[in-house]
PLY file of the C-alpha trace (Angstrom):
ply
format ascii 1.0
element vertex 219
property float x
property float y
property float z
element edge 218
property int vertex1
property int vertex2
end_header
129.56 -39.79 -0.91
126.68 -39.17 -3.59
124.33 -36.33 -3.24
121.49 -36.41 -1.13
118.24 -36.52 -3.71
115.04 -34.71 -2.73
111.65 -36.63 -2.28
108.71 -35.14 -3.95
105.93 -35.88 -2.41
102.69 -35.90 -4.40
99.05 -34.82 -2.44
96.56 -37.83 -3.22
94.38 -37.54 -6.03
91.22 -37.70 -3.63
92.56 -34.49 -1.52
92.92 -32.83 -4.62
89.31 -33.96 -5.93
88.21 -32.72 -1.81
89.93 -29.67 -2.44
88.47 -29.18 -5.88
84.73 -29.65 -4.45
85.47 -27.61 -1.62
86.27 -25.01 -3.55
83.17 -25.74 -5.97
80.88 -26.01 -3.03
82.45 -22.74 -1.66
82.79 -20.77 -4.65
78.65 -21.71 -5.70
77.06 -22.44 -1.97
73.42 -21.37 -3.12
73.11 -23.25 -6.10
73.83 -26.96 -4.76
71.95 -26.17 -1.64
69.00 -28.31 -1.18
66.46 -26.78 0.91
64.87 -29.55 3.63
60.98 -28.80 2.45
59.16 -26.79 0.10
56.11 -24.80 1.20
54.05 -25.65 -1.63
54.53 -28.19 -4.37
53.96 -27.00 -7.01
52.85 -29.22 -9.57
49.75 -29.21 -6.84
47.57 -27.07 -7.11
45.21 -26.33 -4.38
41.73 -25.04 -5.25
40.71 -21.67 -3.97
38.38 -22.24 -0.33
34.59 -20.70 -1.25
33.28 -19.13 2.13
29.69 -18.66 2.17
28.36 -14.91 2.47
24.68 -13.78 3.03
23.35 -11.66 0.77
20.55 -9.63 2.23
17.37 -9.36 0.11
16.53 -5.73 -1.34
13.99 -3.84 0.78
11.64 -3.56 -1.88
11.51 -6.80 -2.85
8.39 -7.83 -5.07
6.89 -9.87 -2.18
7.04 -7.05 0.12
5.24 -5.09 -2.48
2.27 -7.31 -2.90
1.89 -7.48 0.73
2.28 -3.89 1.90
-0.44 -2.13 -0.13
-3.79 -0.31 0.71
-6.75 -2.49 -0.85
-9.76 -1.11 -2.70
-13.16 -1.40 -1.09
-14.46 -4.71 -2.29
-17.14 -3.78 -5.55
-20.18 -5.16 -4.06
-20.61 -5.87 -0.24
-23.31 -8.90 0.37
-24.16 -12.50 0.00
-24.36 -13.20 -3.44
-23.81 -15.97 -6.08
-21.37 -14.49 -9.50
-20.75 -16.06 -12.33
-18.05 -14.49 -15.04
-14.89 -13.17 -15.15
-13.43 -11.76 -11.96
-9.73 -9.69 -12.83
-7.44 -9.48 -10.00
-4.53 -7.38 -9.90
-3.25 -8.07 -6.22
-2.90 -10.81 -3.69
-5.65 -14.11 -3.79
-5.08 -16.52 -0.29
-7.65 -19.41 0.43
-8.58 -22.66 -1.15
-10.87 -23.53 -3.81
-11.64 -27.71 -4.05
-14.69 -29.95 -5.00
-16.09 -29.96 -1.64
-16.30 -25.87 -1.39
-13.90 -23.91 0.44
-13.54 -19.80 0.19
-10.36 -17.40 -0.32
-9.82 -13.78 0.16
-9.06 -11.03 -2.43
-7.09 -8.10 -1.83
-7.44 -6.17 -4.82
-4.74 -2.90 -5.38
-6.75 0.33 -6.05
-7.13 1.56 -9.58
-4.89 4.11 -11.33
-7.02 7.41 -12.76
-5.09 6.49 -16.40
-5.59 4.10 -18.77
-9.05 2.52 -19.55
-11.50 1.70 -16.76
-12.37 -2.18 -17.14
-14.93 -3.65 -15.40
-14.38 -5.31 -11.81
-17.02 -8.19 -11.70
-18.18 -8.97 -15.32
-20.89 -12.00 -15.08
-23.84 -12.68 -13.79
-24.74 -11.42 -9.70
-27.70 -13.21 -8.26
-28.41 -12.16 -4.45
-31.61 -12.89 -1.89
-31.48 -10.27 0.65
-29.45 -6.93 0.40
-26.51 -6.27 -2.19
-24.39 -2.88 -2.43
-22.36 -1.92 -5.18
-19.50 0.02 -4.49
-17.40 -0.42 -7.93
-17.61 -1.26 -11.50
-19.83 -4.11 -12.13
-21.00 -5.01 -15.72
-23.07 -8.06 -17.18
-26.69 -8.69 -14.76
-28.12 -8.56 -11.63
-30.92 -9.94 -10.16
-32.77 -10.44 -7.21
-36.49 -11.97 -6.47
-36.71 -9.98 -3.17
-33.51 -8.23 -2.70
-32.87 -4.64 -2.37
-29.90 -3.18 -4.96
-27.79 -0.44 -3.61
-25.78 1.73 -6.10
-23.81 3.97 -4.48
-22.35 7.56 -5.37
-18.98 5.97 -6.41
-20.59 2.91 -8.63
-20.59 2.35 -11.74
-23.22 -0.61 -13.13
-23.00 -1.30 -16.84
-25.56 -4.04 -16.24
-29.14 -4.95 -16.90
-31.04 -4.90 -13.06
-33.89 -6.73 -12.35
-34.90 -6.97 -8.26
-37.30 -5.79 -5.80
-35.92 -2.60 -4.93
-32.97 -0.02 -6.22
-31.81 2.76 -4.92
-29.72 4.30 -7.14
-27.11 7.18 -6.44
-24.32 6.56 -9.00
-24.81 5.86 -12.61
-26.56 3.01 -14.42
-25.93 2.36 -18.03
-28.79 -0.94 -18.88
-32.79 -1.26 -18.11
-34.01 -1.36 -14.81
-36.94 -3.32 -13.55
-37.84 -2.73 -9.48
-40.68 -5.24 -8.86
-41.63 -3.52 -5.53
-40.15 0.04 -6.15
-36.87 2.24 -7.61
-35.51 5.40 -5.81
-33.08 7.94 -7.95
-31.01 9.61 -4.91
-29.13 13.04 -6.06
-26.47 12.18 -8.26
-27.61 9.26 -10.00
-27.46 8.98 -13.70
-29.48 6.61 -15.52
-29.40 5.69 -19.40
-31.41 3.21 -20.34
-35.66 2.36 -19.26
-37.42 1.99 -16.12
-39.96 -0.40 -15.17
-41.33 -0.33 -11.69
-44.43 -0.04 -9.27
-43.33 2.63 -7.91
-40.86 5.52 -9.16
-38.72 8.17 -6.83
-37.21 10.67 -8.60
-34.77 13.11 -5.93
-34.27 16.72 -6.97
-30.32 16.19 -8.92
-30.89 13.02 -10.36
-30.51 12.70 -14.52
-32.53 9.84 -15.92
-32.78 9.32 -20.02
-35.01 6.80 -21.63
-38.02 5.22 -21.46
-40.35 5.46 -17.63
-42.63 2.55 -17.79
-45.13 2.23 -13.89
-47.56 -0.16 -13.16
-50.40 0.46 -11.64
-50.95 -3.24 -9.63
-48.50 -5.39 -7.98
-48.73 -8.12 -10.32
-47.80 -6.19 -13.05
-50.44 -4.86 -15.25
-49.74 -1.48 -16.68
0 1
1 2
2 3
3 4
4 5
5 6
6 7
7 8
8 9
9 10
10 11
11 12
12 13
13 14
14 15
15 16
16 17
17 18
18 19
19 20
20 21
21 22
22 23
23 24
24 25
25 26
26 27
27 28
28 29
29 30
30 31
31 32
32 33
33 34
34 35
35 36
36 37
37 38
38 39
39 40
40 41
41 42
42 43
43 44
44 45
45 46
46 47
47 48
48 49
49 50
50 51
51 52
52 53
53 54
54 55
55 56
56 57
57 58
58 59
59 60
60 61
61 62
62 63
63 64
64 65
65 66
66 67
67 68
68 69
69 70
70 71
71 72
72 73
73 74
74 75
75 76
76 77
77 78
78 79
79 80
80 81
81 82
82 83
83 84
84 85
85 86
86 87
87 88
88 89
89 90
90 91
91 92
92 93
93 94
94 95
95 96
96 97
97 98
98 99
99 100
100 101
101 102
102 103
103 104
104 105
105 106
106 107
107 108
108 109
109 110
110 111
111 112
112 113
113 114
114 115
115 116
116 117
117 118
118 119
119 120
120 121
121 122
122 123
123 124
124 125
125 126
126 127
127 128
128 129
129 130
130 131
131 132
132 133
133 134
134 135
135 136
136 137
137 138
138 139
139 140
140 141
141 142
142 143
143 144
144 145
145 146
146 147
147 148
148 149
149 150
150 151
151 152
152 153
153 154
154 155
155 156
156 157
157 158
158 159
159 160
160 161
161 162
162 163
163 164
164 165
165 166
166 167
167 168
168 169
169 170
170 171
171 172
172 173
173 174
174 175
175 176
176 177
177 178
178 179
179 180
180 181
181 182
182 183
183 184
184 185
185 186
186 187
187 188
188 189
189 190
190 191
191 192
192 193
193 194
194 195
195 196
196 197
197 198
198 199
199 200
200 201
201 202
202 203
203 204
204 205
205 206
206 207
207 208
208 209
209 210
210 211
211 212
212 213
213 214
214 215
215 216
216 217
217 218
């Protein structure tokens, strides 16, 4: 009888490959592992989100400051027609047209330094009553007004009306038709031409005193 011969069996080729992978897949899990979804793709790029945020204006703005301020007295106080340059350093609100209209000037009050410049620079023709409280250069007159210059005025002007009374200083000629009254205080540098001259104890007056003796104006 001849010997019995042994069968070798050989695994298939493809359990061998599934054996191979499994072991790949095994040894490496992580790196072949696809993950389902990404949180972000990246090759887009979303643009930052801008969220709006109030920004309070500064207390002290510069429109706070124009407002909120303690105006000068006005430098003459009366009805009164001016022509020539008017400065303003503070807040104008009205309206100006063709067919008239008015506005309002709040003026900010003047610093001691620096130099003094005048407030109304022009002509100032009134009818009734005028008082000047400021500094007011150029001319003024009046057929039958009364001029009031008080103890904080200054009047770099040449005055021609029917009365002044003068407390505060005067640099020009002066011509009262009717009469002029130097209160104490009042400093006047330049002439005088009148019907009728005041003169209080206190007041300084330099140049020339010229009084008529008749209304119509013969000296």
């Amino acid at each position: 009888m001849p010997p019995a011969k042994i069968a070798l069996k050989s695994e298939p080729a493809v359990t061998t490959r599934h054996q191979i992978q499994t072991r790949i897949v095994r040894s490496n899990p992580e790196a072949d592992a696809v993950p389902s979804a990404l949180p972000h793709d990246v090759t887009r790029l979303e643009s930052p989100k801008l969220w709006p945020v109030a920004v309070p204006s500064p207390p002290n703005s510069r429109r706070d400051h124009v407002s909120k301020f303690q105006a000068r007295v006005p430098p003459i106080i009366g009805e009164a027609t001016f022509r020539g340059w008017l400065p303003v350093d503070g807040v104008i609100s009205g309206q100006l047209s063709a067919n008239g209209g008015g506005f309002t000037i709040r003026q900010r009050p003047i610093n001691g330094g620096g130099k003094c410049e005048p407030e109304l620079n022009g002509e100032i023709r009134f009818k009734d009553l005028l008082r000047v409280n400021g500094y007011v250069a150029g001319r003024i007159v009046s057929e039958k007004g009364t001029l009031i210059v008080t103890t904080e005025a200054r009047v770099d002007a040449e005055i021609e009306v029917a009365v002044a009374v003068i407390s505060g200083t005067v640099n020009g000629s002066v011509i009262g038709h009717e009469r002029v009254e130097l209160n104490p205080g009042a400093v006047i540098m330049g002439n005088i031409s009148t019907n009728s001259l005041a003169v209080r104890p206190g007041a300084f007056f330099h140049g020339d005193c010229c009084v008529w003796k008749e209304k119509n104006g013969d000296k």
